[in-house]
C-alpha positions as CSV (number, residue, x, y, z in Angstrom):
1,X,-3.9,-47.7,1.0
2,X,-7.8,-48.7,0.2
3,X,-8.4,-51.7,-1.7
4,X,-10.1,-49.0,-4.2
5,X,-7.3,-47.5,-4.7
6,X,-4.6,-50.7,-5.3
7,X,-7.1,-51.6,-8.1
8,X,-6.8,-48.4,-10.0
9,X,-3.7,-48.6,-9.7
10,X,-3.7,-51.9,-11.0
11,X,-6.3,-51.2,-13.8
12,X,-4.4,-47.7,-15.0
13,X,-0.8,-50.1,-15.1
14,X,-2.5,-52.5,-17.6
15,X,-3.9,-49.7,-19.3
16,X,-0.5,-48.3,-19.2
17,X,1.5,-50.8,-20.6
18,X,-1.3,-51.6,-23.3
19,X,-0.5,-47.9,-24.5
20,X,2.7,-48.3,-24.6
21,X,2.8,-52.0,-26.5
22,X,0.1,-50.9,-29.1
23,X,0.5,-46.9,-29.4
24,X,4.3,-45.8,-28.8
25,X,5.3,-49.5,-30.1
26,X,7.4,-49.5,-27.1
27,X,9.6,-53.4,-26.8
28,X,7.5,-55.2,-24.5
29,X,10.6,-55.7,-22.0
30,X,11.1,-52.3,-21.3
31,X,7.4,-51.4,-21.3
32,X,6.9,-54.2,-18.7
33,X,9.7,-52.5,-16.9
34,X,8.6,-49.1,-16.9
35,X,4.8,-50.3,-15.4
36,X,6.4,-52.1,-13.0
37,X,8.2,-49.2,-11.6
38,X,5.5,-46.9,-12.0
39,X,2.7,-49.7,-10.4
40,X,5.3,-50.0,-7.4
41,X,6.3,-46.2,-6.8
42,X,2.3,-45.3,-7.1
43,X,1.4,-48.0,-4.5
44,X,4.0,-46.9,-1.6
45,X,6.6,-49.3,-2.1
46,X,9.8,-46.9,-0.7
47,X,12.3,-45.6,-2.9
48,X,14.9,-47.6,-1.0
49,X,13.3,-50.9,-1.6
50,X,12.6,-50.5,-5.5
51,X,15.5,-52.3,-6.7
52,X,15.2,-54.9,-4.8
53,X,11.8,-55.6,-5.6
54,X,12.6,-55.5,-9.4
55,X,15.7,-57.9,-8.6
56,X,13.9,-60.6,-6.7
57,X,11.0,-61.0,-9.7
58,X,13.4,-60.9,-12.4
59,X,15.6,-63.5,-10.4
60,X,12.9,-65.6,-9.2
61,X,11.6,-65.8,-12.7
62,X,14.8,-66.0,-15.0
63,X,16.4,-68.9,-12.6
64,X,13.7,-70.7,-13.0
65,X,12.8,-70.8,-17.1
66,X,15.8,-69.5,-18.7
67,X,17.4,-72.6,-18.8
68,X,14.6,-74.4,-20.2
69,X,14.0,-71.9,-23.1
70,X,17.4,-71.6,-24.0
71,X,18.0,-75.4,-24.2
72,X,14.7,-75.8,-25.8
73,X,15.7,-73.5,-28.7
74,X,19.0,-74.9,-29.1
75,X,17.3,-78.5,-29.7
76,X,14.7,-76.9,-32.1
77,X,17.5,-75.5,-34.2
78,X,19.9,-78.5,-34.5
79,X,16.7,-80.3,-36.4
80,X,15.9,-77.6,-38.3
81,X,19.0,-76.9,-39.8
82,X,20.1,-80.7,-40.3
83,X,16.7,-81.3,-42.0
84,X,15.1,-83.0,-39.7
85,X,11.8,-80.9,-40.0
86,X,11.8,-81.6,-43.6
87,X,12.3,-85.3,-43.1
88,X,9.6,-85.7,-40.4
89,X,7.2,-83.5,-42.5
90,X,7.8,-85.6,-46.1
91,X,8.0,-89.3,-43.8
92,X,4.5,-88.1,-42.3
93,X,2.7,-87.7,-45.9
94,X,4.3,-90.9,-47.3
95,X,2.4,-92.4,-44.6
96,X,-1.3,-90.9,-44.5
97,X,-1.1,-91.2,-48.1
98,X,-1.7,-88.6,-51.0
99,X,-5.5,-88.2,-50.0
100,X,-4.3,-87.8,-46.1
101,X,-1.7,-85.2,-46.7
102,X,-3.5,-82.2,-45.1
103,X,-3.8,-84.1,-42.1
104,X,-0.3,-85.2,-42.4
105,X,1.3,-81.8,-42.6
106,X,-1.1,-80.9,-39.3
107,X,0.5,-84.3,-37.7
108,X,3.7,-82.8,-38.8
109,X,3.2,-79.6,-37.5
110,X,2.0,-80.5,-33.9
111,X,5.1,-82.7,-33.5
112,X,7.6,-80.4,-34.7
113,X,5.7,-77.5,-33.1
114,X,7.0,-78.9,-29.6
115,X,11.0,-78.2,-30.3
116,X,10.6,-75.6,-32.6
117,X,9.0,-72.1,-32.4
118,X,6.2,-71.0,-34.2
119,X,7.7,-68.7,-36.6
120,X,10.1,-70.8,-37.4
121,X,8.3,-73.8,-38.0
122,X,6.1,-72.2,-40.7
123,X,9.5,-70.9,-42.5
124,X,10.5,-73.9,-42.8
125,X,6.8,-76.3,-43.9
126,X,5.9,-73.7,-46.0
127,X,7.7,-74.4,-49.2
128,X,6.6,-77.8,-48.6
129,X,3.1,-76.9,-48.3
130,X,3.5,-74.6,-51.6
131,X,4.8,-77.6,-53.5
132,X,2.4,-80.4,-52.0
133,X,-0.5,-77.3,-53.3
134,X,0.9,-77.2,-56.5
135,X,1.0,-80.8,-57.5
136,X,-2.2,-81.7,-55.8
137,X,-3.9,-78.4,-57.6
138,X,-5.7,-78.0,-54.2
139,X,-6.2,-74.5,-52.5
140,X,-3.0,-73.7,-50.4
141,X,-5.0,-72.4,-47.3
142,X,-6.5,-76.3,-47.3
143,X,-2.7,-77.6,-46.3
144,X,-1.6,-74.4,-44.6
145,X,-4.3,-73.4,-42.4
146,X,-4.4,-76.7,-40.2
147,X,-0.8,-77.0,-40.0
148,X,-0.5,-73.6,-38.9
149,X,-2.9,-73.7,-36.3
150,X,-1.3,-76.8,-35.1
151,X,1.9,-75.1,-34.5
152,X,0.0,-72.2,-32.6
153,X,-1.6,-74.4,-30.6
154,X,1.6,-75.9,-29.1
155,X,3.4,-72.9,-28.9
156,X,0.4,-71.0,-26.4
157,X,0.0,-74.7,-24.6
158,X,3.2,-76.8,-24.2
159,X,6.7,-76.6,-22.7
160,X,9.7,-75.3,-23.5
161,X,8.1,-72.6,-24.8
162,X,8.2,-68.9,-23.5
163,X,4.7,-68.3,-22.7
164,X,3.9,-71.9,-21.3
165,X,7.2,-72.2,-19.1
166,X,6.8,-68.7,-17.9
167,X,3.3,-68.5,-16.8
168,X,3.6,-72.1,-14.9
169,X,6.7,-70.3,-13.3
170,X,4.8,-67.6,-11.6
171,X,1.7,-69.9,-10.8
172,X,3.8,-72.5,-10.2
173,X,2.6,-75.3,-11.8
174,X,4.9,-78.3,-12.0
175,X,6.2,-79.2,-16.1
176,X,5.9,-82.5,-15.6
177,X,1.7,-82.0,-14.8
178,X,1.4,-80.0,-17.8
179,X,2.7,-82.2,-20.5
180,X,1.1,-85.3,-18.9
181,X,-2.5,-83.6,-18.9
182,X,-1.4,-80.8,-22.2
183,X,-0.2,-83.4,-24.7
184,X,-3.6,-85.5,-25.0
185,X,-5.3,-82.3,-24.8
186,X,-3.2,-80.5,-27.4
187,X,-3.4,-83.4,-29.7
188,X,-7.7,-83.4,-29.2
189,X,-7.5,-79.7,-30.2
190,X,-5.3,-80.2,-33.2
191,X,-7.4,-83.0,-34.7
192,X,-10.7,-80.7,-34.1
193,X,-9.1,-77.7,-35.2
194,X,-8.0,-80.0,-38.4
195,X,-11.9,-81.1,-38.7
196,X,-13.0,-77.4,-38.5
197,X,-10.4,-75.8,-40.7
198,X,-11.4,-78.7,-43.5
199,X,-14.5,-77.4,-43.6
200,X,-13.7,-73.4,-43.6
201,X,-11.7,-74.8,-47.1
202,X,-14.3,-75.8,-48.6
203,X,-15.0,-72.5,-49.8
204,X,-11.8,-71.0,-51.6
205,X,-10.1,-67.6,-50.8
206,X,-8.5,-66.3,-53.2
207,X,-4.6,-66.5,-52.5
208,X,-1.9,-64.0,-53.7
209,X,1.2,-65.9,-51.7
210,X,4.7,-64.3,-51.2
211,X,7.6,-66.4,-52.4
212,X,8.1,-69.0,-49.7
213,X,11.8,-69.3,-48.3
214,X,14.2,-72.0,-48.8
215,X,14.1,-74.6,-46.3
216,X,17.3,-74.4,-43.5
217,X,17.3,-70.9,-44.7
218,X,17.5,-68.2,-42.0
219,X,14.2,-67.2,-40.2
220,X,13.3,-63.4,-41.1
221,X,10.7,-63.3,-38.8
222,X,8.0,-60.3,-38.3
223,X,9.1,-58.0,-35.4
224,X,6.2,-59.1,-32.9
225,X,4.5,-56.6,-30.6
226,X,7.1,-57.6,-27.9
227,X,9.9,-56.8,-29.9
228,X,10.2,-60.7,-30.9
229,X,9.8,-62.4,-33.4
230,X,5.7,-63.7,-34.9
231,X,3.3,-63.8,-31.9
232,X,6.4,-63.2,-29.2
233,X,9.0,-65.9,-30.3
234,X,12.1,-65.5,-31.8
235,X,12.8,-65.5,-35.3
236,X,15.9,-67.6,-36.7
237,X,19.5,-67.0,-36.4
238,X,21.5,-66.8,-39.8
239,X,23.2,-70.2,-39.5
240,X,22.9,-72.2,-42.8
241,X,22.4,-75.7,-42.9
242,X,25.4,-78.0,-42.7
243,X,27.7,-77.7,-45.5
244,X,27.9,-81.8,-45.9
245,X,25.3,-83.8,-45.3
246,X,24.8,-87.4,-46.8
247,X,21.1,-87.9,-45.8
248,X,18.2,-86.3,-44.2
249,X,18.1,-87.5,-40.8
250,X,15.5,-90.6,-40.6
251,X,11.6,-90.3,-39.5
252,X,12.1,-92.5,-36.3
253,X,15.2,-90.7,-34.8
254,X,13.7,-86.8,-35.2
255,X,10.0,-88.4,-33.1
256,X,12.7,-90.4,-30.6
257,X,14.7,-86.7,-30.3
258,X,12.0,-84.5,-29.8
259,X,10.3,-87.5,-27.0
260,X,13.1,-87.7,-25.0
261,X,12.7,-84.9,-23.1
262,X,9.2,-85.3,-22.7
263,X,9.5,-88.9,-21.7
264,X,12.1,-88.1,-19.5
265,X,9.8,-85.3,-17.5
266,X,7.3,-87.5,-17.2
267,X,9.4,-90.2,-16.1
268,X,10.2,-88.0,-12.8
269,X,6.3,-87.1,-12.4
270,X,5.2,-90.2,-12.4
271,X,8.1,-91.7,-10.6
272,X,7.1,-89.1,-7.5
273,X,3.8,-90.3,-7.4
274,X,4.3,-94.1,-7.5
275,X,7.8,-94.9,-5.8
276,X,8.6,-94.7,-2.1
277,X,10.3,-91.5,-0.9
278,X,14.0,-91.7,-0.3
279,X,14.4,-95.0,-2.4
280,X,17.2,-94.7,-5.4
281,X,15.1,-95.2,-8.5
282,X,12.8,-92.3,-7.4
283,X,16.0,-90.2,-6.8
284,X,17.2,-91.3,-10.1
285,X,14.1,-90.6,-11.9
286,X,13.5,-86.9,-10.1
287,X,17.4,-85.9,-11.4
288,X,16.6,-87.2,-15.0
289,X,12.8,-85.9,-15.3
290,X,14.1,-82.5,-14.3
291,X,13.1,-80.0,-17.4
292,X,16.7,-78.6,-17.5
293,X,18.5,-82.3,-16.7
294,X,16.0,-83.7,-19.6
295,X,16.1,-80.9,-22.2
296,X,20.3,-81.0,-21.8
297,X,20.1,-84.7,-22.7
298,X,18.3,-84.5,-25.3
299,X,20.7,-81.3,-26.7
300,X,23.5,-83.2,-26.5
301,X,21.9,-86.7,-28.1
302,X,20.8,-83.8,-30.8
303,X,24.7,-82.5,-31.2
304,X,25.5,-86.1,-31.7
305,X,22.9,-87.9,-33.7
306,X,22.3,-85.0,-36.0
307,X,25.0,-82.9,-36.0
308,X,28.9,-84.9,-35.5
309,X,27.4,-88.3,-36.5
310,X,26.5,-86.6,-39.7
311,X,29.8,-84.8,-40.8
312,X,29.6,-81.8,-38.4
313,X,32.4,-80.4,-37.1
314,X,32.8,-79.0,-33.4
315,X,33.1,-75.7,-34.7
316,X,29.8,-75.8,-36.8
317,X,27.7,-77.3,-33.9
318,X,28.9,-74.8,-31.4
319,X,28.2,-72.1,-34.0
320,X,24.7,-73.9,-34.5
321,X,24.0,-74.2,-30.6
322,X,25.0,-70.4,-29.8
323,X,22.8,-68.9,-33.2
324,X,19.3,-70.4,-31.0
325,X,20.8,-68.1,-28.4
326,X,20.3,-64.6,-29.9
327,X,17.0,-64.5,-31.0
328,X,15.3,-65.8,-27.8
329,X,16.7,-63.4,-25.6
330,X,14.2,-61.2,-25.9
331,X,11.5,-63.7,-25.2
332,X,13.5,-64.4,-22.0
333,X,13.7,-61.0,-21.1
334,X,9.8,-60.7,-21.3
335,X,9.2,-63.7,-19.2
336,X,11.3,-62.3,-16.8
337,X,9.9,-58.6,-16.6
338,X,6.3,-60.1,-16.3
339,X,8.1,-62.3,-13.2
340,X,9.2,-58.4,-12.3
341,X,5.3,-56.8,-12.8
342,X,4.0,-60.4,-10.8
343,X,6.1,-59.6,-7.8
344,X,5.3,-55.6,-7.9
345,X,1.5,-56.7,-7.5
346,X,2.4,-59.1,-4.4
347,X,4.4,-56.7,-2.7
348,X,2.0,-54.2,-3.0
349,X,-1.0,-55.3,-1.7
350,X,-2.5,-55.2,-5.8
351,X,-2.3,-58.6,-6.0
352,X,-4.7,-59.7,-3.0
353,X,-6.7,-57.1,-4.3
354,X,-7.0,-57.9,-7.5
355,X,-7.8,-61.7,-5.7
356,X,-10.8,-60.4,-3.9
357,X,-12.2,-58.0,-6.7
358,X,-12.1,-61.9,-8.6
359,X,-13.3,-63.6,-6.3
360,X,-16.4,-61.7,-5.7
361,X,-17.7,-62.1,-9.6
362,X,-18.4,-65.6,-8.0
363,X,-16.8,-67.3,-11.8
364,X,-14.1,-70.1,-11.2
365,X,-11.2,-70.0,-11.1
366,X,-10.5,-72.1,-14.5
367,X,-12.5,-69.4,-15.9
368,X,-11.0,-66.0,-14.8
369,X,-7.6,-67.8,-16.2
370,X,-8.5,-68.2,-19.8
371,X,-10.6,-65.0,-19.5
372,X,-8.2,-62.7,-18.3
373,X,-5.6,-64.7,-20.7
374,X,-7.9,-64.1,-24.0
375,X,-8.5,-60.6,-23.2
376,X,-5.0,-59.3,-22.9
377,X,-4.4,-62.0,-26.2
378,X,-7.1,-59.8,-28.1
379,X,-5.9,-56.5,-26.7
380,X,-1.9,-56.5,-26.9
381,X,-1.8,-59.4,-29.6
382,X,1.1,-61.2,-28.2
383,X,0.7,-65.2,-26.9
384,X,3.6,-64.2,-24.4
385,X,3.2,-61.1,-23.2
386,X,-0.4,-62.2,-22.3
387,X,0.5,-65.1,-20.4
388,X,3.3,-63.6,-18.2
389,X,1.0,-61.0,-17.5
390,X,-2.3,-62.9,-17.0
391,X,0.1,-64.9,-14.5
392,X,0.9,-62.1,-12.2
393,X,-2.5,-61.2,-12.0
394,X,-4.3,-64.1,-10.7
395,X,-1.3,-66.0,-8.9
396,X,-2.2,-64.4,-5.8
397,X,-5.8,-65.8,-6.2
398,X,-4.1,-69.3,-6.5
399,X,-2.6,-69.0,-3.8
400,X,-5.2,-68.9,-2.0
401,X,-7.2,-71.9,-3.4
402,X,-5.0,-74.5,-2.1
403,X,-4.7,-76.4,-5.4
404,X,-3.3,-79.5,-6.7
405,X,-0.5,-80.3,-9.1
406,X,-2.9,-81.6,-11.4
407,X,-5.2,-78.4,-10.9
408,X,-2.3,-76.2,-11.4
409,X,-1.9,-78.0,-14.8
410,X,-5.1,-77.5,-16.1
411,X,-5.3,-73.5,-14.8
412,X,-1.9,-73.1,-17.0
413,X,-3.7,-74.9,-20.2
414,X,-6.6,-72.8,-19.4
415,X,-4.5,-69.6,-19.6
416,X,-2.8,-71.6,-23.2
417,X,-6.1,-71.7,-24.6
418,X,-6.4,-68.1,-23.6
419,X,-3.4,-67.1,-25.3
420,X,-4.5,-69.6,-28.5
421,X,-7.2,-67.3,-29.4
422,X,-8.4,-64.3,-31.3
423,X,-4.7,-64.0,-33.2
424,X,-6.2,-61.2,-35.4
425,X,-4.4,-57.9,-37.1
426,X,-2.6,-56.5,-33.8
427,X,-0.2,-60.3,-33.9
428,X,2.5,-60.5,-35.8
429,X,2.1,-64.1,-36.3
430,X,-1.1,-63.3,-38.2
431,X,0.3,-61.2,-40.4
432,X,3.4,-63.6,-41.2
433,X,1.0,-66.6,-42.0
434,X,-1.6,-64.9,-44.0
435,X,1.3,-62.7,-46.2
436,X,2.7,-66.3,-46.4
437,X,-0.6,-68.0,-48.0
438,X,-1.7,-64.8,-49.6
439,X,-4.6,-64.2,-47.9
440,X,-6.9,-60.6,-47.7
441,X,-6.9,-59.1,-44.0
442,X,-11.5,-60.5,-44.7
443,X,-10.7,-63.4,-45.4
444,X,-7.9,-64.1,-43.1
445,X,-10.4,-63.2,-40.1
446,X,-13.0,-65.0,-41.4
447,X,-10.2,-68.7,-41.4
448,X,-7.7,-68.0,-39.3
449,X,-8.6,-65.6,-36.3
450,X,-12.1,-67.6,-36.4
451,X,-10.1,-71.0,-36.2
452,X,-7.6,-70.1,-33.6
453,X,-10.7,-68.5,-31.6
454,X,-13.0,-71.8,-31.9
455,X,-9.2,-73.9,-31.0
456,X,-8.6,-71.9,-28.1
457,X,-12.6,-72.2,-26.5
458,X,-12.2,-75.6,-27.3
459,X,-8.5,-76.3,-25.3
460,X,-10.4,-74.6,-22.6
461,X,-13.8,-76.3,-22.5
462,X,-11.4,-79.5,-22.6
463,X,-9.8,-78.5,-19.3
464,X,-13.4,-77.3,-17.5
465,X,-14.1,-81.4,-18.5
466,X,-10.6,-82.5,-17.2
467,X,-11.1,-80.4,-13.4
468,X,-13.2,-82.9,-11.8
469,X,-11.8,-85.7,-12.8
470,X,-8.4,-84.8,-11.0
């Protein structure tokens, strides 16, 4: 078939599944589904082989990050329902101080944004951020829209979640890379996006808020344009909080909890780079810094530290463990139907098509990433789906390129800072945060599409500075 041809192909199976995402509201799973079947039959893949084709990229994909999300979510809810998020939040203001709290709730927000998912972290800050707003007599949006963004920004850039783990799947970029390059660079964005969105507040909106829910209450999450929850993760189980708990858990063990994994992963980077092969601390390190090895210590120091330790039973932390479960199955399901659509496109010929049609616009490669990223972002409106499927469409261009880890690392934040921006009316995760604050549709493009936009350029243009340098 020409190479004319495989791209119109290509082009009318993105236009495809953007019809059916946006127009016939069609769960982002099956829609990814039905393209890829479509994509494979119309490019000459026999009938005989279809299956198997579907098989291997949902395999491939799924073995790889469904682990890690599912252990990810699991930690996430073990501190939200003990309190944790609460504790870190309220610990971070009593240090910044009453005219640092904005900043502290953005603080708070980036740190618990890396266990927790989006959604769910803004259910449960918000009634914080209502009561700190009422007692200061500030404007809401001045606490919320920093803290918000904050959370976004991790959820598009970091590990474990969906978007991030499944998009350095398919390119495959190595965890480890990511956090050690994403973390300084996440943090940079936060603290600009902080800067910027203290001077959108200077004007006020006027704010008509919904009653925020109770803390350790149940996510009810938006239904996202991928069937998930806010901006493609999952919403909250319906497990309440423990039903005897003496204290919130303290400041210092939530940051130690949420860094051991981290730590851990980067341990086993670094420890390839710097020991000898075949020596016993580098094995060591490599079975620890593993992201599933890691994220399962970390669980099970959670179960203990948070849960038993603190009047648990086995029975309520097993019930608390398998509640994460539930609601990121769909998310997993995505990720692993864009693994399905990435593997159509390489065993079709599209793929090395769709290489060549990008290599000859003569931009880099850091750039058709976060380009091709932003514009599905914009057009479909979920951070997920436009990561998994940005993925499959440039991975066979990578492979070509010959990159480094560290490369690698930076073309997944690129695609992040992609996915960061332009959250406007067709995300559900804009809709949840501005009926949260209150905000009219003008006024919440004007804060918070504009401030995830200027975030996301930013994360990239942070990445374009990083390339040379490693």
């Amino acid at each position: 078939m020409s190479t004319g041809a495989l791209l119109g192909i290509a082009g009318g199976g993105v236009a495809l599944l953007l019809l059916l995402v946006l127009r016939f509201r069609v769960q982002a799973f099956v829609a990814l589904l039905v393209v890829s079947i479509g994509v494979a039959l119309a490019a000459g893949v026999p009938a005989a082989d279809l299956v198997k084709t579907i098989e291997t990229g949902m395999g491939n994909t799924l073995g790889h990050i469904s682990i890690i999300i599912a252990l990810g979510a699991m930690i996430g809810r073990v501190i939200e329902l003990s309190g944790g998020a609460e504790s870190l939040a309220r610990s971070l203001m009593d240090r910044f101080g009453e005219r640092r709290t904005a900043l502290a709730l953005t603080v708070a927000g980036f740190i618990l944004g890396i266990p927790v998912f989006f959604e769910v972290g803004l259910i449960i800050l918000m009634p914080l951020v209502h009561g700190v707003a009422r007692t200061a007599r500030k404007p809401l949006l001045a606490y919320a829209l920093p803290m918000g963004a904050a959370m976004l920004t991790v959820h598009a850039f970091l590990p474990p979640h969906p978007g991030a783990v499944a998009a350095a799947a398919q390119i495959g970029s190595n965890l480890g890379w990511i956090l050690l390059l994403g973390i300084p660079l996440t943090a940079v964005v936060v603290l600009f996006g902080y800067l910027v969105a203290k001077r959108m507040t200077r004007r006020e909106y006027p704010t008509t808020p919904e009653a925020p829910a109770e803390v350790h209450s149940a996510g009810s999450d938006g239904i996202g344009s991928d069937g998930t929850g806010a901006d493609g993760t999952p919403s909250g189980g319906t497990v309440t909080a423990a039903r005897s708990v003496p204290r919130a858990p303290s400041f210092g063990m939530v940051v130690a909890l949420i860094l051991t994994p981290i730590v851990l992963i980067l341990a086993g980077t670094v420890g390839d780079l710097v020991l000898p092969a075949g020596s016993v601390p580098r094995a060591v390190l490599t079975v620890l810094g593993a992201p599933l090895v890691a994220l399962l210590i970390a669980l099970a120091l959670c179960a203990w530290l948070l849960g038993f330790r603190r009047g648990w039973s086995r029975s309520h932390v097993a019930e608390v463990l398998g509640s994460a479960l539930p609601p990121v199955a769909a998310v997993i399901l995505v990720a692993g139907a864009g693994g399905v659509f990435g593997n159509v496109l390489v065993k079709t010929g599209i793929g090395t098509a769709v290489a060549e049609l990008l290599r000859s616009t003569g931009l880099p490669v850091l750039v058709l990433a976060f380009l091709m990223t932003l514009l599905l972002r914009a057009a479909q409106g979920s951070a997920t789906v436009a990561l998994v499927t940005a993925a499959g469409l440039i991975t066979p261009l990578l492979a070509d390129a010959s990159l480094s880890a560290p490369h690698l690392a930076l073309i997944s934040l690129a695609m992040g800072a992609g996915a960061l921006a332009v959250s406007h009316i067709n995300d559900a995760g804009y809709w949840m945060f501005t009926k949260l604050v209150g905000l009219e549709v003008g006024a919440a493009l004007r804060t918070w599409t504009l401030l995830t936009t200027v975030m996301g350029v930013a994360g990239f243009a942070l990445t374009a500075v990083l390339w040379p340098l490693v």
